[in-house]
Structures are given as C-alpha cells and as structure tokens.
C-alpha positions in Angstrom: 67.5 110.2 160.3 67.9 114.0 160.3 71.5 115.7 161.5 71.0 117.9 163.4 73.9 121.0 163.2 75.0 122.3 165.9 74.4 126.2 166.1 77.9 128.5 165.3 78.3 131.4 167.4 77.4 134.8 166.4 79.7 137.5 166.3 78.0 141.3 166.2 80.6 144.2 164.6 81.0 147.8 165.1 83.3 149.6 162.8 83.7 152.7 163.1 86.1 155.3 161.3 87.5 155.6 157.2 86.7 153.2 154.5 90.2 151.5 155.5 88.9 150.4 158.7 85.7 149.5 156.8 88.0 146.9 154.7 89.6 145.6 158.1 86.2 144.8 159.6 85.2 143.2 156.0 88.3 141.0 156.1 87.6 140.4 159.7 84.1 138.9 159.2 85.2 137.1 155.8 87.5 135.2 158.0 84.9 134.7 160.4 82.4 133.4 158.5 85.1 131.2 156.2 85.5 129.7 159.8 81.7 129.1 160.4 80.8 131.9 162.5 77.3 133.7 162.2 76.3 137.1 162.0 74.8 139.4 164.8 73.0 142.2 163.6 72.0 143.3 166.8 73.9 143.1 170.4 71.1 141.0 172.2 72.3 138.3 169.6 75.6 138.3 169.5 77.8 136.2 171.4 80.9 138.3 171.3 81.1 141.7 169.9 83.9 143.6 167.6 84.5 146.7 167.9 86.9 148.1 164.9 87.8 152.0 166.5 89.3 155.0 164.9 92.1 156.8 166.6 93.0 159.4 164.0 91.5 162.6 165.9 90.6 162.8 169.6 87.0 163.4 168.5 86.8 159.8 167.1 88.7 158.4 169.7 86.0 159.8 172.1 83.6 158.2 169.9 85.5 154.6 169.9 85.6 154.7 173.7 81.3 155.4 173.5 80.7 152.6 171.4 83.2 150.4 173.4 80.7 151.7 176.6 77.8 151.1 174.6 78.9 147.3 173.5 79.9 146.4 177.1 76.7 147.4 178.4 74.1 146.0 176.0 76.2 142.9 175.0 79.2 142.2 177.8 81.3 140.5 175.9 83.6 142.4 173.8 86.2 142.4 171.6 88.5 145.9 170.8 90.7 145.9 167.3 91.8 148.9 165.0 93.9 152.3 165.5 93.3 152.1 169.4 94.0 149.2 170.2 97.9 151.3 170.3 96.2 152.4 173.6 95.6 149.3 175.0 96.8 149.5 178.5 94.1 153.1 178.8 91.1 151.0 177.3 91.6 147.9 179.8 91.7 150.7 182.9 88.6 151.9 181.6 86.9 148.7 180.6 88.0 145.8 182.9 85.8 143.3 181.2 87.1 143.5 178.1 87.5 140.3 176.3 90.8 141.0 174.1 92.8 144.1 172.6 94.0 144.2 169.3 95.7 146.6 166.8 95.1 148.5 163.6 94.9 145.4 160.5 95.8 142.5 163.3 93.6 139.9 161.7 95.0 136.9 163.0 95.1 138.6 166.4 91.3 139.3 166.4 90.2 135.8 165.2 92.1 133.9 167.3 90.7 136.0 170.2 87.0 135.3 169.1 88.4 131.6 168.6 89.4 131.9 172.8 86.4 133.7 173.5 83.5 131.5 171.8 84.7 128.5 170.4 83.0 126.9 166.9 81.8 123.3 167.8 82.9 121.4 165.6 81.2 120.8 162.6 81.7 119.8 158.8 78.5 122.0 157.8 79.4 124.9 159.4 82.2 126.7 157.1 80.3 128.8 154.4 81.7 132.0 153.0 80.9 133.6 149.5 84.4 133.4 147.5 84.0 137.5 147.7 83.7 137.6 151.8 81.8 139.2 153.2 81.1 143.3 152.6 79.8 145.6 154.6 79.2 148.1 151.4 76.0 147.5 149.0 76.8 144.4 146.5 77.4 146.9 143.8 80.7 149.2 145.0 83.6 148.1 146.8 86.7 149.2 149.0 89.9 147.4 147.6 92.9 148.3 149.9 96.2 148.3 148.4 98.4 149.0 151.0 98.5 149.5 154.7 100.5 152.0 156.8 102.0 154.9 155.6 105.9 156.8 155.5 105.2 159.8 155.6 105.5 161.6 159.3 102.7 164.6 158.5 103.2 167.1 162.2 99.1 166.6 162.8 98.6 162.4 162.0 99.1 159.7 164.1 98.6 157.3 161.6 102.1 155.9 161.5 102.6 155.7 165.2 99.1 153.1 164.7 99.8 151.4 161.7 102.7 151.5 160.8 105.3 152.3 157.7 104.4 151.4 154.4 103.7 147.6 153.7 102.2 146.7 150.1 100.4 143.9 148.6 100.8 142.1 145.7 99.7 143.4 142.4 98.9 139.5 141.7 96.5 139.2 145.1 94.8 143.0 144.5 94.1 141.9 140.9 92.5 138.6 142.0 90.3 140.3 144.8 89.3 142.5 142.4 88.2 139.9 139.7 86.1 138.0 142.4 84.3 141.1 143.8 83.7 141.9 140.2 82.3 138.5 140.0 80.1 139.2 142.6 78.5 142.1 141.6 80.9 144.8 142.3 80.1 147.6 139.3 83.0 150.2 141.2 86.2 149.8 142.9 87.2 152.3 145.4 91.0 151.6 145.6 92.3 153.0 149.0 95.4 153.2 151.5 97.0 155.6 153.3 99.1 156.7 150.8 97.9 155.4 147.1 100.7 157.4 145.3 103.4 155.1 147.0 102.1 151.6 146.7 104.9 149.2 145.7 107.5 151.4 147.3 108.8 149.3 150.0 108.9 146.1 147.7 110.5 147.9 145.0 107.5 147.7 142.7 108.4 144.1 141.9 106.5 142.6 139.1 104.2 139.3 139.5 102.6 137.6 137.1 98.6 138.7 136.3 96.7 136.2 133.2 100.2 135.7 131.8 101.9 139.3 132.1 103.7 141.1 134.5 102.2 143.6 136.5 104.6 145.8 138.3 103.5 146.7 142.2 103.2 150.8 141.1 100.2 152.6 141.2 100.0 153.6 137.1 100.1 149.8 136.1 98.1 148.3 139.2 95.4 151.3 137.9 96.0 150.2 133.8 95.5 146.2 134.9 92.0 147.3 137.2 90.6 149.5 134.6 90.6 146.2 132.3 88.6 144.5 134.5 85.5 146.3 133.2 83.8 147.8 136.8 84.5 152.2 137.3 88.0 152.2 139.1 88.2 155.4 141.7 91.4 156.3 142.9 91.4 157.8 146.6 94.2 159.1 148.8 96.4 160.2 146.1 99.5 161.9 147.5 100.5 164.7 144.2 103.9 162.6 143.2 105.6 163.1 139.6 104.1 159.9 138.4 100.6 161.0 139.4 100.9 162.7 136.1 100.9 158.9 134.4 97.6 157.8 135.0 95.7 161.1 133.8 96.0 159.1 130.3 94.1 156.1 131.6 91.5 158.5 132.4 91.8 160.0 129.0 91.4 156.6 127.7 88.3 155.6 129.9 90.4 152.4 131.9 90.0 154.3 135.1 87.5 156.8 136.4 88.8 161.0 135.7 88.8 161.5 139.5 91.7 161.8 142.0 91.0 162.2 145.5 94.3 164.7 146.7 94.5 165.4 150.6 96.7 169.1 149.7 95.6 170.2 153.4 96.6 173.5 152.7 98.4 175.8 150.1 100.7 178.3 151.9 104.2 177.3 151.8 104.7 178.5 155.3 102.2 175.7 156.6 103.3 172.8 154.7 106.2 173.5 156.0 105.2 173.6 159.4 103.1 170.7 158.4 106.1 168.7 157.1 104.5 168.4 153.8 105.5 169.1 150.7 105.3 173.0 149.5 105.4 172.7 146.0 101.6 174.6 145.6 102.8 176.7 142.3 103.7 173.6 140.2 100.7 171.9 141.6 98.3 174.6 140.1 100.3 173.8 136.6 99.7 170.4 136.9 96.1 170.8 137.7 95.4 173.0 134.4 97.8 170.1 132.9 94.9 167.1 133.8 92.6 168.5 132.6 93.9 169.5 129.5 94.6 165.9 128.8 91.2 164.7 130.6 88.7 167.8 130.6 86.1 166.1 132.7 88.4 165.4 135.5 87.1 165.7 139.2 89.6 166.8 141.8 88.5 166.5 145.2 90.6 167.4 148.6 90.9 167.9 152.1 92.6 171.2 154.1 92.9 171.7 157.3 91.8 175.8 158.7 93.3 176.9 161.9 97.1 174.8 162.0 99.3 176.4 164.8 101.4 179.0 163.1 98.7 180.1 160.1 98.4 183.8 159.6 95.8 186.1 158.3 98.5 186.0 155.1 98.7 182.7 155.0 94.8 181.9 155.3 94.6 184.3 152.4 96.9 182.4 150.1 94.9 179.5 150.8 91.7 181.1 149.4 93.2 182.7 146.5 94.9 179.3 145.8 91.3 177.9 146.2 90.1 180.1 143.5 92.8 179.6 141.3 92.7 175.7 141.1 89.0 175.3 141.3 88.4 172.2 143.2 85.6 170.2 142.5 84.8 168.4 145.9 86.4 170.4 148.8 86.4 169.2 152.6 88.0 171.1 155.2 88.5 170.4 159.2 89.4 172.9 161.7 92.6 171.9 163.4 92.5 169.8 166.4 95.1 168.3 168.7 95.4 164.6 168.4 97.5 162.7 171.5 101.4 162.1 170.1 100.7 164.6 167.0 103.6 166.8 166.4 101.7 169.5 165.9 100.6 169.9 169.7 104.2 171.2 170.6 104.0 174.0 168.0 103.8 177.3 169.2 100.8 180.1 167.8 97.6 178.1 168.2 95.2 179.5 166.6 92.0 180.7 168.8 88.9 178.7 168.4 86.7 181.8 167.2 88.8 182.4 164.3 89.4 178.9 163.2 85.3 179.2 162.7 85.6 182.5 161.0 88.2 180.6 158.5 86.4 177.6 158.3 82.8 179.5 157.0 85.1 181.5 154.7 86.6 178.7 153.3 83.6 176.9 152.9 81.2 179.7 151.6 84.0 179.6 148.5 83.8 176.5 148.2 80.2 175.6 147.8 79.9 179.0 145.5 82.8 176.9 143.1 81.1 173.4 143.4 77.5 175.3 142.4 79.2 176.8 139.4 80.9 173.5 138.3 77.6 171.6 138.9 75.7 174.1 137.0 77.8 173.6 133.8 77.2 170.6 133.6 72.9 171.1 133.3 71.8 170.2 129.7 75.1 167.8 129.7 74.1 163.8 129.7 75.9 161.7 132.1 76.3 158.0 133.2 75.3 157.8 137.1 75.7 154.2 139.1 72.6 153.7 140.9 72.9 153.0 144.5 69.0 153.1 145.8 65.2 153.4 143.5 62.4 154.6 145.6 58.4 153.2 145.8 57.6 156.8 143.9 60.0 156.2 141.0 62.9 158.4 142.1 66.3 157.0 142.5 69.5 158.1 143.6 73.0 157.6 141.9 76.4 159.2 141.5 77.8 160.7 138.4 81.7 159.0 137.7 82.7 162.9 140.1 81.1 161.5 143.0 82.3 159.1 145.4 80.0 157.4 147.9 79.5 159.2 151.3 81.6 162.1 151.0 80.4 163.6 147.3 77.1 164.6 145.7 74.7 162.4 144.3 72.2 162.7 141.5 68.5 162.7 142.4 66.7 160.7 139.5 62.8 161.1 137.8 61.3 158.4 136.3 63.4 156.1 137.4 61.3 153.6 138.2 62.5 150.6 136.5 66.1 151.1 137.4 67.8 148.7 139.9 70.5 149.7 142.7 73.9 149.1 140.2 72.8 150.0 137.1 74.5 152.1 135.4 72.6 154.4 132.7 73.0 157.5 131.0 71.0 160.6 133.1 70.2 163.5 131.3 70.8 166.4 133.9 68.4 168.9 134.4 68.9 171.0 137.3 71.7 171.4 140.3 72.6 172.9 143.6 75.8 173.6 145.5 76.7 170.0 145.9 73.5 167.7 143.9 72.4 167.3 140.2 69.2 166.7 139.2 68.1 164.6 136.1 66.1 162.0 134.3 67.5 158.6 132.7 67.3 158.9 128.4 66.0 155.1 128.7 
C-alpha cells in the first residue's frame, strides 16, 4: 500500500539589499528546508512569506516598506526580518497584519516564527536539504560571510545601530562551509562582512584546529587556508589596516584572487575626519603603488561618497586629483544622503542637491575615462574568465579574476559555444569599453 506524504508548507522569500543580507536569506531557507519546508517561487503559492529588508539608506528603506506592501497584498501572510526589523514598532503601525518582526541575522527568531505561523505536519519524509543549503546565487559562485556586525561608528552608517558590534565565526566553521560549497559546485568564494579587515578581533584571533593545523581567526590566515581549497577566493569589504599589506603575497602566489574591494569613501583629510574615518590618504597612495609592485595585476575597486556635509570645492578637488593619482580600477560613488540616526544629519554645511550632481558627473566622467584606459591595456593580453551564462548564438558571458559579480565588468565571449556556466577557461581579449572586455576562448 502507497504512503501517502503529507504536503510541507511553502515559504516564498524576498531579500532585498547587499550580498550580506543575501547570506541571511540563504541561511534562512537552508534552515527551512533542513526542517522540511518547501519553496515558493511565486506569492500565489506560498503559504507565508519572508521578507529580508535593507535599512542602510532611506532610499532602501523606502523600498523594504514597498515590497513589505507588495507581499501583504498579493500573499497576506507575511513575515519581516533583516536591518528593519530595528524599526519594528513603525512597520506594525503601518502593516497591522503582519505575521512576525525580526532583526538583522535573527535566525532562530525567523524560523521559529514561520514554525508559529505554518506548522510542518509531521512527517519522517519531509526533512531534505542539500549538505551546502540552499543558495540563492548560481551553483558556481558563493557568498561566505565571516563575520557579522561591525565597530566602527562611520558619521553616515547605521549599520551598527542594526547589527550590531563585531561578532566572528570560527575559522574551523568558515573553513568547513567553504569545503562543502566547494563540494557542491562552488568555483568562487566571495568572502564578505562588514568589516573583513577585522575578523577575529573580538575573539582575539584564537586559533582552532582545520585538517590537523591551527588556523588563527585573522583575515591573512583565514585567506591562506581558503585559497588552498582550490575555488577563486575574492576578498570584499576590506577596511585599509596595516596587515592588509599581508595578504598581497597570497595574491602574488595565486592562493587568493589579486583583488581587494576598499570602501575609502573619500580622500580629503578634512572629510574623513568629519566622516570619523581614518585620514591616512598619503600613505594609502604608497601602499597602493606598494601592491602592485608585489602583485602587478592587482584590481582595486572602491566606493566614495560626493556631496558629505562640510565638503568644499577644495576638498572635492583633492578627491579627484587623489583619484588620478591612485588609479582605481572599479570606482562606485553615491551622492550623500541622510539616513534616520546617522550622525551625519546633525552636521552643519549640507551640500545643495545641484552640486552634489555636478560632483557626482565629474567624478564619474574620471572614472570611467581611468577604467577605459586600464581595460584597454589589457587588449591583446590572455585571461582566465569564470563563465556565469552561454547563449543559443554561441556567445557567453564571464568575468575576468577583476570582476566581481553584479557590481564589475564582465567579458562578452565569441565562440563560446561549447562552454558551460562555471568553466573557467583562458579568453583571449580582443576589444574593450569603459567598463567590458571583449574576447574569444584559445580552446
């Protein structure tokens, strides 16, 4: 006689916001499924739905409260986690029916509230998960978090404030998440936080034991130990520390990918200052020409904010000439905007919204000049590109190790036809623009 299983629940997830969210929502859903759960892709299916929300800027809180809207009225039943869930009491006035509220990497919190709000029936045949979890990223890249929170207390973020101070992981558990994504199909590992630089800070970068060998919790030898693992190892949010300097070998040396993703946000020392960051820009320049001494083919991409209360002409100038200087490959820039509890709102000397745009197409117009001159050095040169899609024409599109996925350039593939999304092949490079390079695989 057949058994017949009862059917699980499906849960339907928004996430909205950085790649850290992304992981949250990941590690939400792993859970989920581990506990039985189905998947929604759609809101007429689900049974309850997540939604993970970004609070960093009041742009993307307006967009968290839309898709909250948007949730409630296709679906009903709904379930708020991530940065604004600090704002609780504000997103229950404006959303009576929601289900639950929860905060910024609160997985327990979430689960058990999808536990309340649509209970598994109970079921040996029901608990499936891949040993990876469950990724909202293609098979072949992944986001491995580090760290959460952050102690730094920068005049514009609000991250703190939502996730708290620092709080590591283990070297031990990153290195084994790592290994199983890796087993999975993972070909590049995006290692992320909100601060990379500091990881192992607040446990005093005690060692644990990895394959026999201890692994300090410290960003050089978490990076050394990942690079073994054989996959491309990307480092993003990479405050400018002293011991920064130590893992520019390892990119010499091919264990980890010659990128750093560097948030400077600005270069004058007046702003930093008023920014309460660091305003060390002169021995940052040094240690640029330093890198890539040591590891020529380094990529250095960063964020800067135009327009901070305070900036002058003078300082905006600095900027730009310091932008020349250090020749960034991968520049993004945001024109300052108040954020709810920032520091920054209570400074005097805003800046008027009609020059922050003059700034902002300045800065920009220098930077997509340097990032076509960068790219076009590197026509005639032969690369190796991770393929993450291959066309019914026989194009394909990839990334060269400079490009990070969703916020770099890609490179646009002929005859590429028998390729398959994760490959990753040398690309002879034939052409480029301000951001793209062109090529054709030499198999």
């Amino acid at each position: 006689m057949a058994t017949i299983l009862p059917s699980p629940p499906k849960i339907g997830m928004v996430s909205l916001g950085c790649p850290k969210n992304l992981v949250d929502s990941e590690r939400i859903l792993t859970k989920l499924r581990s506990d039985g759960y189905a998947m929604s892709p759609d809101y007429a299916g689900a049974d309850v739905v997540l939604v993970n929300t970004c609070g960093f800027l009041d742009s993307a809180k307006e967009e968290s409260l839309e898709a909250i809207g948007e949730a409630i009225a296709e679906n009903g039943r709904v379930i708020v986690t991530g940065c604004m869930g600090k704002e609780a009491e504000m997103i229950r006035a404006k959303f009576p029916g929601i289900l639950a509220v929860t905060g910024a990497h609160q997985y327990e919190e979430v689960v058990g509230a999808v536990h309340t709000a649509a209970p598994m029936p109970p079921s040996a045949f029901l608990n499936l998960v891949p040993e990876s979890g469950l990724k909202l990223t293609p098979r072949h890249y992944s986001y491995l978090k580090i760290s959460e929170g952050c102690n730094h207390r920068c005049a514009f973020c609000i991250i703190p404030s939502l996730r708290g101070d620092l709080v590591s992981r283990r070297p031990d558990a990153i290195l084994r998440e790592a290994e199983k994504l890796i087993e999975a199909g993972t070909r590049e590992l995006l290692v992320i936080s909100q601060d990379t630089s500091a990881y192992g800070v607040d446990i005093r970068h005690q060692p644990r034991m990895w394959h026999g060998n201890e692994v300090r919790a410290h960003m050089t030898d978490l990076s050394r130990e990942l690079g073994k693992l054989g996959a491309w190892v990307r480092l993003h949010y990479v405050y400018p520390y002293p011991h920064v300097d130590q893992v520019i070998p390892l990119m010499a040396e091919g264990l980890i990918l010659p990128y750093l993703d560097i948030p400077f946000q600005h270069a004058s020392r007046t702003v930093l200052k008023l920014m309460k960051r660091p305003a060390n820009e002169t021995k940052v320049l040094e240690r640029i020409k330093n890198w890539r001494t040591i590891a020529p083919d380094i990529a250095i991409r960063s964020t800067f904010v135009v327009g901070f209360p305070g900036e002058t002409e003078d300082d905006f100038a600095y900027l730009m000439d310091w932008l020349e200087e250090a020749q960034l490959d991968r520049v993004g820039a945001f024109r300052f905007e108040p954020v709810e509890g920032a520091a920054a709102n209570d400074l005097p000397n805003h800046v008027p919204e009609e020059i922050k745009e003059e700034r902002y197409a300045r800065l920009m117009e220098l930077t997509a000049r340097i990032s076509a001159d960068k790219l076009q050095a590197k026509v005639g040169r032969t690369l190796d590109v991770i393929i993450d899609a291959v066309d019914d024409e026989g194009g394909a599109t990839g990334r060269s190790k400079a490009d990070a996925p969703e916020i770099d350039g890609e490179v646009f593939l002929r005859d590429a036809g028998h390729l398959s999304v994760g490959d990753i092949v040398a690309v002879s490079i034939e052409d480029a623009d301000e951001h793209d390079l062109y090529g054709v695989p030499t198999v």
